[in-house]
N, C-alpha and C positions, 0 to 999 in steps of 0.2 A: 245585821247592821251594827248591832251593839259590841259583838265579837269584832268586827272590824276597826270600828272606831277605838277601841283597846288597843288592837295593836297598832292603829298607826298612831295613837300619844305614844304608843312605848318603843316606837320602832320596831317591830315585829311582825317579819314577813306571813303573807296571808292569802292562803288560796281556798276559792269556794270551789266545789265540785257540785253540779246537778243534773239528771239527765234530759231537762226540759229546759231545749232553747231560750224561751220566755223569761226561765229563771233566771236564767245567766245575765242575757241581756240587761234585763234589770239589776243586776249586782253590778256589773258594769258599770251602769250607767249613774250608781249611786255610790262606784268607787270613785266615778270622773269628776261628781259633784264632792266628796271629800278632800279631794285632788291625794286623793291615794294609788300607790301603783302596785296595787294587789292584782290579783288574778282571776279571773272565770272562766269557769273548764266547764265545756259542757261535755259530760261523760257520765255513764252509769259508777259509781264512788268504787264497787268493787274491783272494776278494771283499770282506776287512774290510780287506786292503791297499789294493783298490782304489776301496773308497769313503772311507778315511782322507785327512784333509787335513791336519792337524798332522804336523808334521816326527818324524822316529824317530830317536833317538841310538844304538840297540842294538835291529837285528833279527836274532833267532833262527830259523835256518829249522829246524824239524824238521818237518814234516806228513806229506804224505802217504807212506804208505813204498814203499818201491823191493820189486821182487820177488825176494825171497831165497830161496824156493821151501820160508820154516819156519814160515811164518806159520800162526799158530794157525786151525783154524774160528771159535774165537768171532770175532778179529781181524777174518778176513774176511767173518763177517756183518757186522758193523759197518759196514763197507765198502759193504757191500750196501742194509744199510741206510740208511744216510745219504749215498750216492753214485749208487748204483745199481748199482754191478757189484765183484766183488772186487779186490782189487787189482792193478792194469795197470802194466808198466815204462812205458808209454810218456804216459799220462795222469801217473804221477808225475812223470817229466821235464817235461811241460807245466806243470802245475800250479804247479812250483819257478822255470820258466820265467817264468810271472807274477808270483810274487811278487817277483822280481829284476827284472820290469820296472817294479814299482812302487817298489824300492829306489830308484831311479835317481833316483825323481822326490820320493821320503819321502823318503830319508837327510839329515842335517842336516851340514852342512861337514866336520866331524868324527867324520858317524856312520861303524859299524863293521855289516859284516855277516857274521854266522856259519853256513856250510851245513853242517850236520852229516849224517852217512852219506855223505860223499864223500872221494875220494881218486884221486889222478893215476894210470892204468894205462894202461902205454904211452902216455904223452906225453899222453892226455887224461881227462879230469874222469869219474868213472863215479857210478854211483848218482843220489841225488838231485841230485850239483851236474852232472850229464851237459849239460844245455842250459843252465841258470842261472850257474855259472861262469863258461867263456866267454863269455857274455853280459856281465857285469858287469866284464870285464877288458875288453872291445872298447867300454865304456863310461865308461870313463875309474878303473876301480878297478885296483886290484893288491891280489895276496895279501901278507898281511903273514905267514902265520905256514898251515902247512898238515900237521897232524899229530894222528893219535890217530884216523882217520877222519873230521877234520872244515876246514875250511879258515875263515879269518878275513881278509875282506877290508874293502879301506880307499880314501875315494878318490885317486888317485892327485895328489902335490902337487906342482902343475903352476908353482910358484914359482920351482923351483929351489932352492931353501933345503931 
């Protein structure tokens, strides 16, 4: 909600993607009480990345979550429900893996992209940014800024300047 309320003081277009009905609904409902005319998609993040053809100034990864072994039952029906199986370390690392490979090809010159629930252990990227990370620094990004459990990457500016 805090991301929303940004952009709409700064006029900047804003769409949420989640794969739970519920969630939507309520972003919706808390874009109508803004009187903001943002968007809620309900879709799993790596397929509405992947059929997206306008350019993205600011993607937020948070999706699918990483296995911390405290997730609630309801959590993981959800999971079940709308995925099929509860949640998997190794499907989230996929999952974050696609949408970074859609980063590549959505980010606009300028844009910025933020993996949240990640952080460097022993020299490599764990949680969500485990395979998306890397990915996106061997793609011509670099981390601007990587702290609070979340990293903020940017693409790298091959000018020299």
């Amino acid at each position: 909600q805090k991301l929303a309320q940004y952009c709409l003081g700064n006029a900047i277009e804003f769409v949420t993607v989640d794969m739970d009905p519920h969630n939507t609904h309520n972003a919706r409902a808390a874009f109508e009480r803004m009187g903001a005319p943002f968007e809620a998609v309900t879709m799993k993040g790596e397929d509405y990345l992947r059929a997206r053809q306008e350019p993205i100034d600011l993607l937020f990864l948070d999706a699918y979550d990483f296995d911390h072994g405290m997730h609630s039952e309801l959590r993981q029906s959800r999971y079940v429900k709308f995925i099929g199986s509860r949640i998997d370390e190794q499907a989230c690392h996929r999952m974050h893996l696609e949408c970074a490979e859609s980063a590549v090809r959505l980010l606009s010159a300028a844009g910025l992209v933020c993996v949240d629930d990640t952080w460097l252990e022993n020299d490599a990227w764990a949680a969500k940014g485990t395979l998306a990370v890397p990915y996106l620094l061997a793609n011509g990004f670099e981390v601007l800024e990587a702290r609070n459990r979340a990293a903020v990457l940017a693409r790298r500016d091959e000018s020299g300047s």
